[in-house]
C-alpha positions in Angstrom: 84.6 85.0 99.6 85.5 84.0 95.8 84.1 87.4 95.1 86.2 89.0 97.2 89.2 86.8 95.6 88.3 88.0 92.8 87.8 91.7 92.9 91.3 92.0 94.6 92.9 89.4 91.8 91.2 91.9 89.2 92.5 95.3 91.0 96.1 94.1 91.0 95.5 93.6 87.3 94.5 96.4 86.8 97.0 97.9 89.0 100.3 96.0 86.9 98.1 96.9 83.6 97.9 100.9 84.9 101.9 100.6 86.0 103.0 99.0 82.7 101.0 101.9 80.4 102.3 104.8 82.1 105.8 103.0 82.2 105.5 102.5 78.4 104.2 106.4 78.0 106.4 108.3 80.4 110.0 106.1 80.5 109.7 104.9 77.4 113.3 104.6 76.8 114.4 102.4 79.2 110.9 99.5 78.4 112.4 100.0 74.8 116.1 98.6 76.0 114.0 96.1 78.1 112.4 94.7 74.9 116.3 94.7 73.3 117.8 93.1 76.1 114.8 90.5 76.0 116.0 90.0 72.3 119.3 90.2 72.8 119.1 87.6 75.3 116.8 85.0 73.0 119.3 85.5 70.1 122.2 84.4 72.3 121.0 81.8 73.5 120.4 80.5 69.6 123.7 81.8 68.7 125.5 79.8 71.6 123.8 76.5 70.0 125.2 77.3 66.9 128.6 79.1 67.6 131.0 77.1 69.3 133.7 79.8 69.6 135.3 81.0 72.8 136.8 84.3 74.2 139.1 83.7 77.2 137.8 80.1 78.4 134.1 81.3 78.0 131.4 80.7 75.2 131.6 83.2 73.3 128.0 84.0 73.4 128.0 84.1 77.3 128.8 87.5 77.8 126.2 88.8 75.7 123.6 86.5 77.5 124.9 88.0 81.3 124.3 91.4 80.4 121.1 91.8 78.2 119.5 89.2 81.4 121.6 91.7 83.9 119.8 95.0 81.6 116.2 93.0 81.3 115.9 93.3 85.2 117.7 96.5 85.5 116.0 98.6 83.2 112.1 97.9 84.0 113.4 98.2 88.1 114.2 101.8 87.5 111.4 102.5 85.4 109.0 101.7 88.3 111.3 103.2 90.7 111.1 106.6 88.2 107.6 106.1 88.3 107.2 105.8 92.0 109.6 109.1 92.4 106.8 111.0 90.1 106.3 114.0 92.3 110.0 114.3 92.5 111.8 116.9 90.0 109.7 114.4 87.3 111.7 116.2 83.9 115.2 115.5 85.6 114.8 112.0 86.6 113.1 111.4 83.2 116.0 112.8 81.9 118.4 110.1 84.0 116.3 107.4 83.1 117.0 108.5 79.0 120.8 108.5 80.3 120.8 105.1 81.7 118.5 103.5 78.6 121.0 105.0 75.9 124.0 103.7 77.9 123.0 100.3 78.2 122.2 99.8 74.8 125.3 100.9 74.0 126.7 98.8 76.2 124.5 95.6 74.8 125.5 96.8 71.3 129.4 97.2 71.9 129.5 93.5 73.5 127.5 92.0 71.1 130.0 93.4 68.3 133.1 91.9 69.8 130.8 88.8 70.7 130.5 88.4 67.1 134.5 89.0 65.9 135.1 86.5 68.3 137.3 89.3 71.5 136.9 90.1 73.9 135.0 93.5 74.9 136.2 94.1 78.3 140.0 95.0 79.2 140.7 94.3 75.1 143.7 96.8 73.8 145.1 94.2 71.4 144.1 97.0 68.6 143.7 100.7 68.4 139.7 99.8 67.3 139.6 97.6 70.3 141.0 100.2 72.8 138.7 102.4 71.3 135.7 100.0 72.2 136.8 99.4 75.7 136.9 103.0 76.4 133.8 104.4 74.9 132.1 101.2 76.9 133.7 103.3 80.0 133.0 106.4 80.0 129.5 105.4 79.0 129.4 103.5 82.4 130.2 106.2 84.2 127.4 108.4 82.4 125.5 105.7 83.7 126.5 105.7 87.4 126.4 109.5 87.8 122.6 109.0 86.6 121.6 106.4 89.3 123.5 108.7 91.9 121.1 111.4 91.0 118.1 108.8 91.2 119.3 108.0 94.2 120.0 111.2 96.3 116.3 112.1 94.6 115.2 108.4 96.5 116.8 109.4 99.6 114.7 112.7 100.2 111.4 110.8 98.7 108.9 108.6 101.0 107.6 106.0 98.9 104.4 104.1 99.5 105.5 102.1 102.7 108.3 102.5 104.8 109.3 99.0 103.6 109.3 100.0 100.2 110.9 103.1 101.1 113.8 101.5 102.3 113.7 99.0 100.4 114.1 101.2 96.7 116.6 103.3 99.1 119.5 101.1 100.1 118.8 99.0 96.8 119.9 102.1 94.7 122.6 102.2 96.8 123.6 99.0 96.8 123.6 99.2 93.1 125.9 102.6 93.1 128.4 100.4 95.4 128.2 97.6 92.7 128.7 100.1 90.1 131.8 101.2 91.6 133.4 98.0 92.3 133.6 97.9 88.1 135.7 100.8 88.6 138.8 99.0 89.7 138.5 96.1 87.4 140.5 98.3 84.3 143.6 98.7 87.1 146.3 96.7 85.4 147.5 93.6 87.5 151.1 93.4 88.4 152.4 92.1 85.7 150.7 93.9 83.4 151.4 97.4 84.4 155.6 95.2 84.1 154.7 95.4 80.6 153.0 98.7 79.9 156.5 100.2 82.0 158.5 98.0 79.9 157.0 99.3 76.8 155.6 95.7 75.7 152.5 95.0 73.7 149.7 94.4 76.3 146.9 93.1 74.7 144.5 93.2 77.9 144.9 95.3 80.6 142.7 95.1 83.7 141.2 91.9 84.8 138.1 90.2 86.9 139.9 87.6 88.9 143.0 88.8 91.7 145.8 86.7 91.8 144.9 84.6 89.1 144.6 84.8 85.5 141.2 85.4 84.0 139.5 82.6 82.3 141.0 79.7 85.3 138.4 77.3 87.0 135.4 79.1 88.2 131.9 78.5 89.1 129.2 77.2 86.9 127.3 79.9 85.0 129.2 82.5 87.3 132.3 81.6 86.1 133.4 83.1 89.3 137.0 82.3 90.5 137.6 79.0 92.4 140.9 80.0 92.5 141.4 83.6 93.8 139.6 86.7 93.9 136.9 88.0 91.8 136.0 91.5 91.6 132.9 90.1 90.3 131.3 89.1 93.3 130.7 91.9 95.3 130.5 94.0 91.6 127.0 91.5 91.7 126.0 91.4 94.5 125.8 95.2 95.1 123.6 95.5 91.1 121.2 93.5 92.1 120.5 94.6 95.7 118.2 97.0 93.2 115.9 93.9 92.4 116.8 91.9 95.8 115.7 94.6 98.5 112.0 95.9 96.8 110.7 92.9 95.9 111.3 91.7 99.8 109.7 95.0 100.5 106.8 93.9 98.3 106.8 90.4 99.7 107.0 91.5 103.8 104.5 93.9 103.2 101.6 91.7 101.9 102.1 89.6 104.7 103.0 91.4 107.5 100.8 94.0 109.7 101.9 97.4 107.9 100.7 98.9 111.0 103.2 97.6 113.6 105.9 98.5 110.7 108.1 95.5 111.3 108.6 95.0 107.8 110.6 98.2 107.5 112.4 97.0 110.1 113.4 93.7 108.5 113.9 95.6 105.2 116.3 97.9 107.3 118.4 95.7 108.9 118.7 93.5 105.1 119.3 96.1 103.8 122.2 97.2 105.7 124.0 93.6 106.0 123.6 93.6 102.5 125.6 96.2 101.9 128.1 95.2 104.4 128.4 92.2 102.6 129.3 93.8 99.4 132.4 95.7 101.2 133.0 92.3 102.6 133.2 90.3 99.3 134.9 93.2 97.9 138.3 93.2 100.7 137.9 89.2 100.4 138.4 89.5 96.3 141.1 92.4 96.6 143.0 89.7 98.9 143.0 86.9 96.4 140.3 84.7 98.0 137.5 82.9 96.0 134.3 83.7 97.2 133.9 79.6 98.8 137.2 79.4 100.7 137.0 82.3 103.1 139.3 82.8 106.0 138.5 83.3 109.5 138.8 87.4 109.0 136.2 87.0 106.0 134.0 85.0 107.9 134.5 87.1 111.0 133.7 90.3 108.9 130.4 88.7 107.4 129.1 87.5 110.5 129.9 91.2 111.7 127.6 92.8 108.6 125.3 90.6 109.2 125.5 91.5 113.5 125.4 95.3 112.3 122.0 95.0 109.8 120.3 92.8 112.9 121.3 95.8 115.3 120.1 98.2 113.2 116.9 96.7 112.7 116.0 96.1 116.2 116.9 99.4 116.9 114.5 100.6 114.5 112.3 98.3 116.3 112.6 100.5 119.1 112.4 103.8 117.7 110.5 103.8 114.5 111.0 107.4 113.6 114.0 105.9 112.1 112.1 104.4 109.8 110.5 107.5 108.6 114.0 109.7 108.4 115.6 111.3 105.4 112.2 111.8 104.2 110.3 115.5 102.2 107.4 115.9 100.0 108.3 118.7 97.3 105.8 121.5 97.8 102.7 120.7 96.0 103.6 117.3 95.7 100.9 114.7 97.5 102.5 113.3 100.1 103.7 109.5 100.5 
């Protein structure tokens, strides 16, 4: 029995080991922004214990720290998702994964600079440098989304090992594009800032997290989410990390549920779905000014309803498990999944 233990202890080893060289060889950009982010992330933390500056009620620090941790998880999950797509137009999404790598360490480098002058990086037009900043950092983004779209559309035509991890990787990319996009509205100026710009007034900032509420008021710890009003920051979260959330509970139904009777797909499935219900959810409860821990009887109503819809769906996968299986091609000459 021990030797059994151990010969499958030493296979997944081997098995990480194998995953981690061919990341390193084949996607190399995007382990090398892993290993800046991990930096990144290390040096803020040291330079919060020293630096006791802050940019709109935050340490100043913080926003460094949130990102490189947000680009350390982001980064190596698409490398292994590139990985697992390998048979799947490999030059192209090689290609995206370069595109997503370069933007984010742009991204890491541009807030780390206003970090350390002490402004903000986001929404900052106090200066013609600073505008200039804030832009480039958004059309970079989008660069950045139209790559994970490709990924994605390349996901949705590719079966992946299981059908858990297959939709698992599936409605995570997607849940990340829907995250993505939620950062979209964010720049919109808030009513009294677009008074201003139509006025002709200096506007320093234009755009904002929070709805009905400045940014910077009372919000949760670490977060910083408003306790106040809306935050477009919510469902802007939730929806990124569905990329992290939805594999690894692939990865943890399949070793220890019966692949054969496929009820992990299923579960993954239905997840999956009320996942990304709750992400338009948290979005219409930020747009109307709510915070995230005071919701009315509509928001509760509507979560309990994505939540209703992604248990639906999953039994009916349940039922019919070609479902499971949809959406899915093997390129020609390509080994199939």
């Amino acid at each position: 029995m021990n030797a059994r233990r151990n010969a499958g202890r030493n296979a997944r080893i081997k098995a990480l080991t194998d995953l981690g060289t061919r990341i390193w060889q084949r996607q190399r950009p995007l382990a090398l922004v892993t290993l800046g982010a991990a930096a990144l992330l290390a040096a803020s933390g040291l330079l919060a214990c020293l630096d006791g500056r802050q940019v709109a009620g935050a340490p100043v620090w913080l926003k460094p720290a949130k990102f490189a941790l947000a680009i350390l998880t982001t980064a190596p999950t698409l490398a292994w998702i590139l990985e697992e797509l390998a048979g799947s137009a490999p030059r192209r999404l090689r290609a995206a994964g370069t595109v997503v790598a370069t933007v984010a360490a742009l991204e890491l480098a541009l807030i780390t600079l206003q970090a350390a002058r002490g402004v903000r990086s986001h929404f900052n037009h106090a200066s013609t440098f600073d505008s200039v900043v804030f832009t480039t950092m958004g059309v970079a983004i989008t660069l950045l989304w139209l790559a994970e779209l490709f990924i994605t559309v390349r996901a949705f035509g590719w079966s992946f090992a299981t059908p858990a991890r297959t939709w698992g990787i599936r409605l995570g990319l997607a849940g990340t594009l829907a995250g993505g996009a939620v950062g979209f509205w964010m720049p919109h100026p808030s009513p009294d800032q677009l008074a201003s710009l139509r006025a002709g007034r200096p506007t320093p900032v234009v755009g904002a997290h929070a709805v009905g509420v400045p940014d910077g008021g009372p919000g949760l710890p670490l977060a910083g989410w408003s306790t106040t009003g809306g935050d477009l920051r919510v469902p802007h979260f939730l929806g990124l990390h569905a990329l992290q959330g939805l594999p690894l509970l692939a990865f943890l139904l399949d070793g220890l549920v019966d692949r054969r009777r496929r009820p992990s797909a299923q579960v993954v499935l239905g997840v999956g779905v009320a996942w990304l219900g709750l992400v338009v959810v948290t979005l219409t409860q930020a747009l109307r000014g709510q915070p995230l821990l005071a919701p009315d009887g509509l928001t509760a109503a509507s979560a309990l309803a994505a939540l209703g819809v992604g248990l639906a769906i999953g039994r009916r996968a349940a039922r019919r498990p070609a479902i499971l299986t949809a959406c899915a091609w093997t390129p020609a000459g390509s080994s199939p999944r």
